[in-house]
C-alpha positions in Angstrom: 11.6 6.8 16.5 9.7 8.2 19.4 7.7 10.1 22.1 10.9 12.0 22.4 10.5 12.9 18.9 7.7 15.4 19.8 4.9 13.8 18.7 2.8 11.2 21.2 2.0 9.5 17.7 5.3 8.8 16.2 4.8 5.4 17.5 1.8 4.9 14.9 3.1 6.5 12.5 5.8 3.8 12.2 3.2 1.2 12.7 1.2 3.1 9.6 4.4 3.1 7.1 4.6 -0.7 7.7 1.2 -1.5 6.8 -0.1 -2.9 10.5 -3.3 -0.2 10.8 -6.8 -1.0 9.8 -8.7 1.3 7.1 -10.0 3.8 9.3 -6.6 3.6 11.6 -4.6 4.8 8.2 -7.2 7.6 7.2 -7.0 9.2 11.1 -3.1 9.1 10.6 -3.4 10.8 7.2 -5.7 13.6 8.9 -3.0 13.7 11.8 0.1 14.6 9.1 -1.7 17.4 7.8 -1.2 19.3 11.0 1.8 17.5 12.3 4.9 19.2 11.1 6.9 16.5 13.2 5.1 13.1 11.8 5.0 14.3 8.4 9.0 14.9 8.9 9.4 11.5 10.1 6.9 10.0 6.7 9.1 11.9 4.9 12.8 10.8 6.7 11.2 7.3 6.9 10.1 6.8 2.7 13.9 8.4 1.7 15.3 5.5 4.2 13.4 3.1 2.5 14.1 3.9 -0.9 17.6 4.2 -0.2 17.8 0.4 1.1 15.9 -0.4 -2.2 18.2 1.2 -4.4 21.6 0.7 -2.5 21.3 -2.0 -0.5 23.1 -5.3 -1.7 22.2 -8.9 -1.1 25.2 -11.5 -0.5 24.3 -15.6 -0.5 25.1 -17.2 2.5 28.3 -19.2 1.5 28.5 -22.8 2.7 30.4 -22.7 5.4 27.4 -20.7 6.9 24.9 -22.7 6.0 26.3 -26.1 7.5 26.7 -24.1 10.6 23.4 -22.2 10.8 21.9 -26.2 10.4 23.9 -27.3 13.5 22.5 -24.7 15.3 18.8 -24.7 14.8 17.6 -27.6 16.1 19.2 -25.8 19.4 17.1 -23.6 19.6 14.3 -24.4 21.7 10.7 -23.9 21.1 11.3 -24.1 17.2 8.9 -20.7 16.7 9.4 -18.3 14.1 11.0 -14.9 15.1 8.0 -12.1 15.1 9.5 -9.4 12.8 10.0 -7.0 14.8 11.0 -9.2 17.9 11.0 -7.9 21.6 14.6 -7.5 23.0 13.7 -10.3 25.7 13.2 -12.9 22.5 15.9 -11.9 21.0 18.1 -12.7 23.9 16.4 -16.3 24.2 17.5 -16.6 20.6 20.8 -15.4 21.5 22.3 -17.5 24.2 21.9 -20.7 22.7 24.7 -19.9 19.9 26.8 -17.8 21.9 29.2 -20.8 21.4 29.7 -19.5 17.9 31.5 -16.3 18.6 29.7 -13.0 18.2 29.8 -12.9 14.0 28.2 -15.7 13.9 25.6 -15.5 16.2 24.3 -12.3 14.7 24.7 -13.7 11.2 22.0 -16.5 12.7 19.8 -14.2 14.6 20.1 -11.7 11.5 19.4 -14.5 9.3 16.7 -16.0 11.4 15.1 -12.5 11.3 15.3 -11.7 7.4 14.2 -15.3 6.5 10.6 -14.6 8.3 8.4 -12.9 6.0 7.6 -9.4 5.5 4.0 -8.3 6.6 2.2 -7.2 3.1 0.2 -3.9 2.8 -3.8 -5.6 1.7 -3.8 -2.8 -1.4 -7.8 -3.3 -0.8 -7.0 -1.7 2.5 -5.9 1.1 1.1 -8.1 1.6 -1.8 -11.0 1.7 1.1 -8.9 4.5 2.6 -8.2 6.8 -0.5 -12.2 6.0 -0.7 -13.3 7.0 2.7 -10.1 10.0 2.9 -12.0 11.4 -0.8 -15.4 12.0 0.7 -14.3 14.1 3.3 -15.2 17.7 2.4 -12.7 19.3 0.0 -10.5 16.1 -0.9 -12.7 14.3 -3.7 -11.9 16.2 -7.0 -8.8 18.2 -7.5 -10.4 18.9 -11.6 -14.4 19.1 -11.4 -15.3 18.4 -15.2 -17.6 16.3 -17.0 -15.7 16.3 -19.8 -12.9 13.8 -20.4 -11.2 15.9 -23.1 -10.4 18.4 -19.7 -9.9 15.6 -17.5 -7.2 13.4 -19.4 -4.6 16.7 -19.9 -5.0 17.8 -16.2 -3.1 14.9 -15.4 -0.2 15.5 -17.6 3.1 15.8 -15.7 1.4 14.8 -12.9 1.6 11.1 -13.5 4.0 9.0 -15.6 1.6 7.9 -17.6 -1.7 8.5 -19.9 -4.5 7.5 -18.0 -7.6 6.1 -19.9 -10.6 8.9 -19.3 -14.1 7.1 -20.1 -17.1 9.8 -19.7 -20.3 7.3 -18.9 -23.2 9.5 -18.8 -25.2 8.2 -21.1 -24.9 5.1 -20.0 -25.9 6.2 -16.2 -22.1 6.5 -14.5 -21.6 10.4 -15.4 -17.9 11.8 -14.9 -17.7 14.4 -12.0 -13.9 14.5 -12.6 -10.2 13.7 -11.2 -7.5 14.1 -8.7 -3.9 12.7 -8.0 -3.6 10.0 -5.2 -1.5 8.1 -3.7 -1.1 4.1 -3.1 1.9 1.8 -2.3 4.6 4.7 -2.7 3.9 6.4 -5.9 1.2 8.4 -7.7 -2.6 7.2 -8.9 -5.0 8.9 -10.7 -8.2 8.8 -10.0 -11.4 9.0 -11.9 -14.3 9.8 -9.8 -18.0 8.9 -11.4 -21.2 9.2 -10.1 -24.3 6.4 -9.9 -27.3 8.1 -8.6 -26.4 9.6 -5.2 -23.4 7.1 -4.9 -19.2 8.0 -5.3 -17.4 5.8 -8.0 -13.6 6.0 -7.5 -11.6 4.3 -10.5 -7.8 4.0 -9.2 -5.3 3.7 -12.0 -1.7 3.2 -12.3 0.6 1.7 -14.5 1.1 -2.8 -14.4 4.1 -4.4 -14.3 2.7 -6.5 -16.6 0.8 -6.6 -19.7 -1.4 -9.5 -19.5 -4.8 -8.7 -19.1 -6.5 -9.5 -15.6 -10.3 -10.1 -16.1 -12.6 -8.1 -13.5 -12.1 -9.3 -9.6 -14.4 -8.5 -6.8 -14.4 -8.2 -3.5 -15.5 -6.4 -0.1 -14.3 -4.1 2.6 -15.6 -2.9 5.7 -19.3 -2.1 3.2 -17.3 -1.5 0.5 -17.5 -3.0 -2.8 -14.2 -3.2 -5.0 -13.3 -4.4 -8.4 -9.9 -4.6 -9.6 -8.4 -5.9 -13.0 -6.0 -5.2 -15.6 -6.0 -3.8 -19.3 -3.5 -2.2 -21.8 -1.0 -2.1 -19.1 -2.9 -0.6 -16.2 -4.5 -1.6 -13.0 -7.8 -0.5 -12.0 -9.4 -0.6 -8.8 -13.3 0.7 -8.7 -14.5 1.2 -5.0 -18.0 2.5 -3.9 -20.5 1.8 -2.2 -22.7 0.5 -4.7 -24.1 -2.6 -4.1 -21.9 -5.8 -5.8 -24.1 -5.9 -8.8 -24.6 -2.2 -9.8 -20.7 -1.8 -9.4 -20.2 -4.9 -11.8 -22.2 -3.2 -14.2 -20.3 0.3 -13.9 -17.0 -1.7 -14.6 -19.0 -3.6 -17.4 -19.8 -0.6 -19.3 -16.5 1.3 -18.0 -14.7 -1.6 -20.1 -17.1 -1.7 -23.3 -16.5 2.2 -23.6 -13.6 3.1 -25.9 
């Protein structure tokens, strides 16, 4: 992708869908799409290319032969640095010339395998809870069902998610239920409980675990944000406010207690 695409911003949005903006870097591009016909095109073009390469993409083991040769090579090539992965064409070519010698099939399989074998630069999913957070409190965007009342809460999100999540109302312990609304994290849908403690925004992020095991209760910070995650009955939850450390400890205390 890019300028010539149309937008001056298709370079970020690439550098969004690979997980290499801050927070608040992530939330502007969000904004941007809304009134972008042309990057929310390209989001579009570029999660159907992805999920194409996940589904029909096929992985072949480097046979032997390749192997003994790819070791004979390596400690030619001179300084012994990792390839960045998404390497400039000028370090690309000083990985190049050094197995020339090979013939051209093999000197891509080495700079191909050289490239694959780096690893893959990780979304931080706290990241992004801090930016379905921060996007949430912007006027309009925090509830898309405004109840206190889980019984109306819990059916709003059928056939909306994949799944049943769990709807706790907390008033009487302090943490009263405002309502809901569908988000999105890490390619597929979330709900999202929304509680209030006093003046202060609870978001509860919820979404189905690839495993059952139960995860006890895990804190941490972002950019003045508190977050808890953990796992029960086969779900992550992330709470994100910003509560201070202890008062959102106790929300997820009495958020787990509740049945």
């Amino acid at each position: 992708m890019s300028m010539r695409d149309g937008c001056d911003k298709i370079l970020l949005l690439q550098a969004e869908f690979d997980g290499e903006l801050d927070a608040a870097q992530s939330l502007s591009m969000t904004h941007h799409r809304e009134s972008c016909a042309v990057c929310r095109d390209a989001w579009q073009r570029l999660q159907s290319t992805r999920q194409v390469l996940r589904e029909k993409a096929s992985y072949h083991k480097a046979s032997a032969g390749l192997m003994a040769r790819l070791d004979a090579a390596l400690p030619e090539l001179a300084p012994p640095l990792p390839i960045p992965r998404r390497a400039p064409v000028h370090a690309l070519r000083r990985w190049w010339q050094p197995v020339a010698g090979f013939g051209f099939g093999t000197a891509a399989a080495v700079v191909l395998t050289l490239m694959f074998m780096t690893p893959v630069q990780t979304v931080d999913l706290a990241d992004l809870v801090v930016a379905s957070h921060v996007r949430s409190m912007q006027a309009g965007h925090l509830l898309d069902v405004a109840s206190n009342d889980q019984h109306n809460v819990k059916p709003w999100f059928d056939g909306r998610v994949d799944f049943a999540p769990p709807v706790k109302n907390l008033a009487d312990r302090g943490f009263p239920l405002i309502g809901g609304r569908l988000d999105y994290l890490q390619d597929r849908n979330v709900a999202a409980l929304v509680y209030r403690a006093g003046p202060h925004v609870i978001n509860v992020l919820i979404w189905p675990s690839a495993e059952a095991a139960a995860v006890p209760p895990q804190p941490t910070e972002r950019g003045g944000y508190n977050i808890i995650r953990w796992q029960e009955r086969g779900m992550n939850i992330w709470a994100v406010s910003d509560l201070n450390a202890t008062e959102l400890k106790d929300f997820v205390a009495t958020w787990q207690a509740h049945d």
